[in-house]
C-alpha positions as CSV (number, residue, x, y, z in Angstrom):
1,X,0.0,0.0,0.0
2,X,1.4,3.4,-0.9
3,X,1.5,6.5,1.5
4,X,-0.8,8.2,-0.6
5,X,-4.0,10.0,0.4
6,X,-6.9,8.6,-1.8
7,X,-8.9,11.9,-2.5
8,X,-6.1,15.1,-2.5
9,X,-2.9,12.3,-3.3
10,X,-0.8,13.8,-0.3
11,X,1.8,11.6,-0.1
12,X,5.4,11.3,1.6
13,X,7.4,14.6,1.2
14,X,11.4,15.5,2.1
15,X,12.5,18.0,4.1
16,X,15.3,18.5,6.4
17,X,15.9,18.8,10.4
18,X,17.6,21.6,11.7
19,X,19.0,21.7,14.8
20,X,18.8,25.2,16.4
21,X,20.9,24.9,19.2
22,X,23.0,28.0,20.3
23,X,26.5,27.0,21.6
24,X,30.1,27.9,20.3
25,X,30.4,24.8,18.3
26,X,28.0,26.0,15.3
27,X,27.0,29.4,16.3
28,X,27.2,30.4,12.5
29,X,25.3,27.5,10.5
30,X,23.0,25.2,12.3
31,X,23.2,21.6,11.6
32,X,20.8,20.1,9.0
33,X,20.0,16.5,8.4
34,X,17.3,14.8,6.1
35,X,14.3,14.0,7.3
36,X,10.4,13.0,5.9
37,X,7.2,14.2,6.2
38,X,4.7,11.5,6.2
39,X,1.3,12.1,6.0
40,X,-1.6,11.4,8.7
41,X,-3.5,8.2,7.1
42,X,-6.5,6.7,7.8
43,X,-8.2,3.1,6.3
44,X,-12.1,4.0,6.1
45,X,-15.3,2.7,4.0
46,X,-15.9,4.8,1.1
47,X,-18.5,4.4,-1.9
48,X,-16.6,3.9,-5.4
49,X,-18.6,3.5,-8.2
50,X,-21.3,1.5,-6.4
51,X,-19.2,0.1,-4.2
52,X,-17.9,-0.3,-0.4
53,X,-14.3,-0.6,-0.2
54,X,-11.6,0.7,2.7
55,X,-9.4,3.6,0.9
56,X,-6.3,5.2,2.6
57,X,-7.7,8.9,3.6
58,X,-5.3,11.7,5.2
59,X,-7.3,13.8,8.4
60,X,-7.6,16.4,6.7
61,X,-9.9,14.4,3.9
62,X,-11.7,12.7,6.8
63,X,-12.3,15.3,8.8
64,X,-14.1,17.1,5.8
65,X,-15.8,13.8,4.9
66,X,-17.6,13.1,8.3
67,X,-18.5,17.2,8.3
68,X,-20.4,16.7,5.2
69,X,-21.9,13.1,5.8
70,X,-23.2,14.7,9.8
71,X,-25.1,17.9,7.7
72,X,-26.8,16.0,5.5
């Protein structure tokens, strides 16, 4: 299964981590390592041409999903 949101395809992004620690040893440039942002998933039930099947969903997705389904 791929890290990939099944309705806005957010998926796994790189970044890097930087260490902002203020001491002698690297008081002009701050460390920086690589690092990955992985994004929030969630199996649910969703409707797909007809049918039931569990999707990967970021929060952000399901979060607008359930608003919608509880004002109908």
């Amino acid at each position: 299964m791929s890290k990939t949101c099944y309705i806005c395809e957010k998926s796994t992004i790189a970044g890097k981590r930087i260490q902002h620690k203020h001491s002698e040893g690297w008081r002009y440039k701050a460390p920086k390592s690589n690092r990955v942002f992985k994004p929030n998933l969630r199996k649910i039930l969703l409707e797909v041409d007809g049918q039931m099947i569990k999707v990967p969903v970021c929060m952000k997705c399901y979060k607008r999903l359930r608003k919608e389904t509880s004002q109908k």
